[in-house]
MARBA-3410 file (N, C-alpha, C, O; in Angstrom, 1 decimal):
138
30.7,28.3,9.8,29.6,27.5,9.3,30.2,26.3,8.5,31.0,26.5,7.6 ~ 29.6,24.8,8.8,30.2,24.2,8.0,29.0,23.6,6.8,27.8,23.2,6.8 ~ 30.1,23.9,5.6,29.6,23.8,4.5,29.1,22.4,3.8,28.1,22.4,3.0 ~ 30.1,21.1,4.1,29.9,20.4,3.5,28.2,19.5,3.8,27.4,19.5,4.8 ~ 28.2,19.1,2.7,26.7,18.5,2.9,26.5,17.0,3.7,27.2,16.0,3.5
25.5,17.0,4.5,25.5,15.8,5.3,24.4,14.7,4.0,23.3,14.8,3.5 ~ 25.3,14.0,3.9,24.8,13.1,3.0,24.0,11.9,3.7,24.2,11.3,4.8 ~ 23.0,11.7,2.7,22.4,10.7,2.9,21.4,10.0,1.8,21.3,10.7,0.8 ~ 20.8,8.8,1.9,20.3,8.4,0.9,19.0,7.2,1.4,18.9,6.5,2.4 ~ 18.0,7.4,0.2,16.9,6.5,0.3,16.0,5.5,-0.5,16.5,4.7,-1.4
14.8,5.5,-0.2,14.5,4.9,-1.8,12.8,5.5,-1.9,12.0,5.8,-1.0 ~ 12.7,5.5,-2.9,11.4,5.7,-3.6,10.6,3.8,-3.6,10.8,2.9,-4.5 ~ 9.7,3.5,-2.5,9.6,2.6,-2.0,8.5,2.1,-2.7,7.6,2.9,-2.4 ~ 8.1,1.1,-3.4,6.9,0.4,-4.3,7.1,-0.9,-4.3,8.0,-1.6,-4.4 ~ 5.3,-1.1,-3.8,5.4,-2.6,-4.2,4.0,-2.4,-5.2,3.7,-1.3,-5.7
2.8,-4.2,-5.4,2.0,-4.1,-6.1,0.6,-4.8,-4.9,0.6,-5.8,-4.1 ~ 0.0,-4.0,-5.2,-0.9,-4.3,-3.7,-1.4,-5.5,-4.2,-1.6,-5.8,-5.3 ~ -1.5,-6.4,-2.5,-1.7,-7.5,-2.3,-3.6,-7.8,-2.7,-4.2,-8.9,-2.7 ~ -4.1,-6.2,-3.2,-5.8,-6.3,-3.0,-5.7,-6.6,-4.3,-5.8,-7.8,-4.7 ~ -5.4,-5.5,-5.3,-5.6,-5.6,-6.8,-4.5,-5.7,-7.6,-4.8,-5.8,-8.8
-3.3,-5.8,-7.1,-2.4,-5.7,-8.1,-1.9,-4.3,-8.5,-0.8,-4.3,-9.0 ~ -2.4,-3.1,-8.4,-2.0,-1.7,-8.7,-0.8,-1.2,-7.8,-0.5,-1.6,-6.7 ~ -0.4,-0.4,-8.4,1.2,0.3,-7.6,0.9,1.0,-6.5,0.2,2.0,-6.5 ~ 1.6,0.6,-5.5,1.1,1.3,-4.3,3.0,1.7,-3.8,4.1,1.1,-3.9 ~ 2.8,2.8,-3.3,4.2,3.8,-3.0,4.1,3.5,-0.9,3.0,3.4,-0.3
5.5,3.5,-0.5,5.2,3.4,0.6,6.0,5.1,1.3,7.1,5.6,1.0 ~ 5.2,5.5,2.1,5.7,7.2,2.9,5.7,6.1,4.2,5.1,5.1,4.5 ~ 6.6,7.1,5.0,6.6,7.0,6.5,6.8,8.4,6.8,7.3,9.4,6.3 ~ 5.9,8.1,8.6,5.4,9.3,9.6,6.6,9.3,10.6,7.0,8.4,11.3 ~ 7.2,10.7,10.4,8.7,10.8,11.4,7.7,11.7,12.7,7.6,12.9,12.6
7.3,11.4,13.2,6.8,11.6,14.9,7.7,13.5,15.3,7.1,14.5,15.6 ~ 8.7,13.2,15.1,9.8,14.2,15.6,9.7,15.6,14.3,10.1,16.8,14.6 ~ 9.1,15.3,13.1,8.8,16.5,12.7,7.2,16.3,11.7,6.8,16.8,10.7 ~ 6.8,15.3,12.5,5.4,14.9,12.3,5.1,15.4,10.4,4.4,16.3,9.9 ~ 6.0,14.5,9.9,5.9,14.9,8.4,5.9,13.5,7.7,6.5,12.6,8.3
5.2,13.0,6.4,5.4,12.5,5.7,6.5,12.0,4.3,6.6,12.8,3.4 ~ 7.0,11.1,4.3,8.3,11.2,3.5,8.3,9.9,3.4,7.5,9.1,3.9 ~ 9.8,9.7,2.1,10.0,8.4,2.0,11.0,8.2,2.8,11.6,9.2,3.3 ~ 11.4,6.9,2.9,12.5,6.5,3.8,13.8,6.9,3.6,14.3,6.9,2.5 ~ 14.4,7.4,4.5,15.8,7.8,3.7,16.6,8.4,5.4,16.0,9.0,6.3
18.0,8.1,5.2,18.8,8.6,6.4,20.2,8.8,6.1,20.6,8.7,5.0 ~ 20.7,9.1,6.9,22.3,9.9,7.0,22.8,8.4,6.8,22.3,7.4,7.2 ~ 23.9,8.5,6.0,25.1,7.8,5.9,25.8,7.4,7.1,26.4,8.4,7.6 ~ 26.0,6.6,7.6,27.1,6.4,8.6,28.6,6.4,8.1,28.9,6.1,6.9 ~ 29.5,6.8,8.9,30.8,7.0,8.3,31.4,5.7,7.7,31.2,4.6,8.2
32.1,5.9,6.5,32.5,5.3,5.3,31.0,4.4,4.7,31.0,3.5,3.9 ~ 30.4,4.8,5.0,29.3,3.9,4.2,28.5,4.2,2.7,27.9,5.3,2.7 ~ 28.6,3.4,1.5,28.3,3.9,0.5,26.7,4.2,0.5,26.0,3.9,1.5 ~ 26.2,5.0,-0.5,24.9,5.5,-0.5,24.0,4.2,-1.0,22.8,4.2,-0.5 ~ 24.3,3.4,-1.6,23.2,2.7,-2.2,23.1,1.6,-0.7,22.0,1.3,-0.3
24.6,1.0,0.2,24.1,0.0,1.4,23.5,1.4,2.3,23.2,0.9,3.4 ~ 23.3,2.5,2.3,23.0,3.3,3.3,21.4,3.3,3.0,20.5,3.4,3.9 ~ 21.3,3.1,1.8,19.1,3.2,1.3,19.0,2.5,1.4,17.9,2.5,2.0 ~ 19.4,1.0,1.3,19.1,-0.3,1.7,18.8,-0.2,3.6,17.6,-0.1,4.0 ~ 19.8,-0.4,4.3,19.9,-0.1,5.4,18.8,0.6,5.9,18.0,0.0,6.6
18.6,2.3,5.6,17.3,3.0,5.9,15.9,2.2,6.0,15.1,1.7,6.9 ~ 15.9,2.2,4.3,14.5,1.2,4.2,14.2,0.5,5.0,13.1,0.6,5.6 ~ 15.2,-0.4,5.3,14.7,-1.5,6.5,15.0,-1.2,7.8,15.0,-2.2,8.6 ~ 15.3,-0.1,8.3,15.1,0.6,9.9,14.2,1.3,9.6,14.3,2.1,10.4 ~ 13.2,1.6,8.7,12.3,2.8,8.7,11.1,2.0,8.9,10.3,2.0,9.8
11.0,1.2,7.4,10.2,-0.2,6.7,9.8,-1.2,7.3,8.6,-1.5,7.5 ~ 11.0,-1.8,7.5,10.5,-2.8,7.8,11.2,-4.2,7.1,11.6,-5.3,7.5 ~ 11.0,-3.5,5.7,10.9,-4.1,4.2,12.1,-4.2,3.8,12.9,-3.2,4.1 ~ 12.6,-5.3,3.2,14.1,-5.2,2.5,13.7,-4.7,1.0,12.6,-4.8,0.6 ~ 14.5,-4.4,0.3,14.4,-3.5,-0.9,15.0,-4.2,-2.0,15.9,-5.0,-1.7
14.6,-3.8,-3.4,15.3,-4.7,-4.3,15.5,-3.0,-5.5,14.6,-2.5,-6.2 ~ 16.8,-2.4,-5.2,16.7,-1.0,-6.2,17.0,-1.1,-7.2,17.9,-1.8,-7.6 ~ 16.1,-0.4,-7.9,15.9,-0.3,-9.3,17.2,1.3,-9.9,18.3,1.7,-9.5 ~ 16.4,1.8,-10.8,17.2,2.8,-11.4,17.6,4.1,-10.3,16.9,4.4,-9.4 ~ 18.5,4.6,-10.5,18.7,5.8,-9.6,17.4,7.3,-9.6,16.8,7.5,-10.7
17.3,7.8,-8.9,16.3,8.8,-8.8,16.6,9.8,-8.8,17.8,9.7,-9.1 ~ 16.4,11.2,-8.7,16.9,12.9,-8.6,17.7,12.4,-7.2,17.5,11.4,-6.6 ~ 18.8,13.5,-6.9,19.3,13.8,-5.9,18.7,15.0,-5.3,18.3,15.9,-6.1 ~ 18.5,15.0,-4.3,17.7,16.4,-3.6,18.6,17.3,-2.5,18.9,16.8,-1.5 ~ 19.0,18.4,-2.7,19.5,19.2,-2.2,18.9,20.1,-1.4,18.4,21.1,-1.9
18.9,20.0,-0.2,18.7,21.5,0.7,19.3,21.6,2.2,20.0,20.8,2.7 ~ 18.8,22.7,2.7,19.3,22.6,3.8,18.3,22.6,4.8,17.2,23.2,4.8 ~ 19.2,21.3,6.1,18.4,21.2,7.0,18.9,21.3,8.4,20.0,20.7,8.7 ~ 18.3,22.1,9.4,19.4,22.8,10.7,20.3,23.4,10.2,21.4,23.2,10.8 ~ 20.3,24.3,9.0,21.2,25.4,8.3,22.8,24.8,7.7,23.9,25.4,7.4
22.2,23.1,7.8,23.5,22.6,6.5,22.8,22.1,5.5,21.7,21.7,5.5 ~ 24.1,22.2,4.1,23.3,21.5,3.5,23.1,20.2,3.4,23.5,19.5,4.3 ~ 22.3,19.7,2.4,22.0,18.4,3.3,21.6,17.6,1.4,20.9,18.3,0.7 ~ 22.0,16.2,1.0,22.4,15.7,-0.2,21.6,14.3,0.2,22.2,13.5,0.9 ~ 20.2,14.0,-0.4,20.1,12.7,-0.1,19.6,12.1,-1.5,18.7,12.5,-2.3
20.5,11.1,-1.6,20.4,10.2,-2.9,19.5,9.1,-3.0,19.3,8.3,-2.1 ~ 18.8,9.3,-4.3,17.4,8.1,-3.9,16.9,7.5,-5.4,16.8,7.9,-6.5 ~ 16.4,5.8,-4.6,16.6,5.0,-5.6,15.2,4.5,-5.7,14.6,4.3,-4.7 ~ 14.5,4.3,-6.9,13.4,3.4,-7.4,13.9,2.1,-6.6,15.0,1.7,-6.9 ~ 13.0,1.4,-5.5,13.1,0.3,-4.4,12.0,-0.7,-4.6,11.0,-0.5,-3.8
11.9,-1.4,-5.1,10.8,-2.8,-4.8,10.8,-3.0,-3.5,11.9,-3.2,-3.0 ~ 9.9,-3.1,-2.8,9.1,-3.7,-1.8,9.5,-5.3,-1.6,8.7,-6.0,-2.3 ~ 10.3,-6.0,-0.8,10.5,-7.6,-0.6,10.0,-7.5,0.5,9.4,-6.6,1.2 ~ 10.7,-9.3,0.9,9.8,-9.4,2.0,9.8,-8.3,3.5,10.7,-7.5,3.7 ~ 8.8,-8.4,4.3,9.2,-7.6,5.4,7.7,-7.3,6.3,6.7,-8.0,6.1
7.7,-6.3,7.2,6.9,-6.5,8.1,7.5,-5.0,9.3,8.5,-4.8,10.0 ~ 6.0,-4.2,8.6,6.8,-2.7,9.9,6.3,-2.7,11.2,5.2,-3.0,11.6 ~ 7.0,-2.5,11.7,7.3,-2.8,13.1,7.8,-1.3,13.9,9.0,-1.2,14.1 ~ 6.7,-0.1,14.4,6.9,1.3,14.9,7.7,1.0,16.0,7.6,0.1,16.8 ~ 8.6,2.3,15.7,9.9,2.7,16.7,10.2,3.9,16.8,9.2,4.5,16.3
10.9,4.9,17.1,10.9,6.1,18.1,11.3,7.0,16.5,11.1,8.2,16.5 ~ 11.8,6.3,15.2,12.0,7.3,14.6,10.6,7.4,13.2,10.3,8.2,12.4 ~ 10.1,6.3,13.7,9.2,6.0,12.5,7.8,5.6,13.2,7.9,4.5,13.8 ~ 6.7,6.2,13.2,6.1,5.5,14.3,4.2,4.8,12.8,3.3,4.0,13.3 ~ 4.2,5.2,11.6,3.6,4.6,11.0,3.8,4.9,9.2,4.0,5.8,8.5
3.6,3.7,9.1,3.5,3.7,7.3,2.2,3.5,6.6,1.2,3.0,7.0 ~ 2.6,4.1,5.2,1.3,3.9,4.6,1.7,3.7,3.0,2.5,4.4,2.3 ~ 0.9,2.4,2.8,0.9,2.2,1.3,-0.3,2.7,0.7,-1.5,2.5,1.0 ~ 0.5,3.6,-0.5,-0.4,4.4,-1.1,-0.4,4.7,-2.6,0.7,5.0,-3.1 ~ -1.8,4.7,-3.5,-1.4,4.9,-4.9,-0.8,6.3,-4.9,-0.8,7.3,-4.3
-0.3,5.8,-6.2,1.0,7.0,-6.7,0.2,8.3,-6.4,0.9,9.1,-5.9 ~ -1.1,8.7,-6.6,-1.6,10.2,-6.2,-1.9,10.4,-4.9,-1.7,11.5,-4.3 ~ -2.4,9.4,-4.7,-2.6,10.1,-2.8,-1.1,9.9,-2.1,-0.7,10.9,-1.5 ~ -0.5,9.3,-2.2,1.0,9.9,-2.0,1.7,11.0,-2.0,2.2,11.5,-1.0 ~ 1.6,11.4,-3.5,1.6,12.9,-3.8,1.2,13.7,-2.7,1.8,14.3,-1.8
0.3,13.6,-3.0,-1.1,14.6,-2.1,-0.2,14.6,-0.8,0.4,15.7,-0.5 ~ 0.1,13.7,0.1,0.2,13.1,1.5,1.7,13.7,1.9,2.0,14.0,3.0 ~ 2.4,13.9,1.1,3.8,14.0,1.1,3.9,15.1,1.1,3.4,15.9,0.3 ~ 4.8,15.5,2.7,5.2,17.0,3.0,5.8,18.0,2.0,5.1,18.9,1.5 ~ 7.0,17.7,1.6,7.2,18.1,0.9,6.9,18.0,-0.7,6.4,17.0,-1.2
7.2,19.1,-1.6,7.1,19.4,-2.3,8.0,18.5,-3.8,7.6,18.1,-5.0 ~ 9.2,18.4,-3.1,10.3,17.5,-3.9,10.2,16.2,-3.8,10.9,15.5,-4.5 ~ 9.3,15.8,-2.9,9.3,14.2,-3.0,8.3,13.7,-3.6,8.3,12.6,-4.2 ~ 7.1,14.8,-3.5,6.1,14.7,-4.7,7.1,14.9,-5.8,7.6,15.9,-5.3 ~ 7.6,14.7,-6.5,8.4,14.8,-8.0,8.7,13.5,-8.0,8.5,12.7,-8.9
9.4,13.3,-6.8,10.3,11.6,-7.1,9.5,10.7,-7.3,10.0,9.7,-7.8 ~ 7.8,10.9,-6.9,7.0,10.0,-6.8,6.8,9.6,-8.7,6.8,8.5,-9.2 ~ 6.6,11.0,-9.3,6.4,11.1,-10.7,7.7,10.4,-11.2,7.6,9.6,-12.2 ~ 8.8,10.6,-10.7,10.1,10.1,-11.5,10.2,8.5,-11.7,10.6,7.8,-12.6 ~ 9.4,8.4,-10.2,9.2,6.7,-10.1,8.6,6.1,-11.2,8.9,5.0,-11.8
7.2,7.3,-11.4,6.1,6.3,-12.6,7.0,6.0,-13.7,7.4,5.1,-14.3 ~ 7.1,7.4,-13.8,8.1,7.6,-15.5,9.4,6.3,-15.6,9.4,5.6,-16.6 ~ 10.0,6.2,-15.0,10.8,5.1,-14.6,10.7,3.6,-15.1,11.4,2.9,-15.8 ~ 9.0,3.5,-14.1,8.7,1.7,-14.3,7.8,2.0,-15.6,7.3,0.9,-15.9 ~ 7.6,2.7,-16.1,6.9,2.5,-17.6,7.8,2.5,-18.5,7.5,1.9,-19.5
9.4,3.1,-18.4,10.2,3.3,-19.3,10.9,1.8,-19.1,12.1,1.7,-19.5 ~ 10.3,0.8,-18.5,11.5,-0.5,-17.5,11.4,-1.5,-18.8,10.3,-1.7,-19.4 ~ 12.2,-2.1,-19.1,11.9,-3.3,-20.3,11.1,-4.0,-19.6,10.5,-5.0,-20.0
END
């Protein structure tokens, strides 16, 4: 069994809606385990984690990202490895999503229906880590 962890990294994705100005969080729909999540993928070999969340966001997004402070790291395992993905408070720049075989829709969403929407359990937290974050921001 191999132990080491398949690393990867993403971002906790926000912009400020174009209707009211309020914080709107962005999840995407993975088709292949029909789940909600934020953007986030494997590292490619030698590649550091913060160009690897950048990179994701915008194969997932659409959106190029502007990262803010670092976020929890989340540990578990997935297909019985473990599995390490690092994730960053991300501004929303310009961009435009565009569905593809790994991402097939997004949704901008306030910080609670997010929550709500979001498969897991742990990324509901990051969403909270996010608020606590941009209130704590000079």
């Amino acid at each position: 069994m191999n132990d080491t962890p398949v690393r990867a990294a993403g971002c906790v994705l926000w912009r400020r809606s174009p209707v009211d100005g309020d914080l709107e969080v962005c999840l995407v729909h993975r088709p292949k385990y029909d789940d909600w999540s934020h953007p986030k993928g494997k590292l490619k070999r030698g590649e550091d984690a913060v160009t690897g969340a950048l990179r994701e966001v915008a194969e997932e997004t659409g959106y190029a990202a502007r990262l803010g402070g670092e976020l929890s790291t989340a540990l578990y395992y997935a297909n019985g490895r473990p599995k390490q993905v690092r994730y960053w408070a991300g501004e929303a720049g310009a961009g435009h999503f565009t569905p593809n075989h790994e991402v097939d829709r997004i949704l901008w969403l306030r910080p609670q229906e997010a929550r709500r929407r979001l498969t897991q359990p742990r990324d509901a937290e990051l969403v909270d880590e996010l608020l606590a974050a941009l209130h704590n921001a000079p």
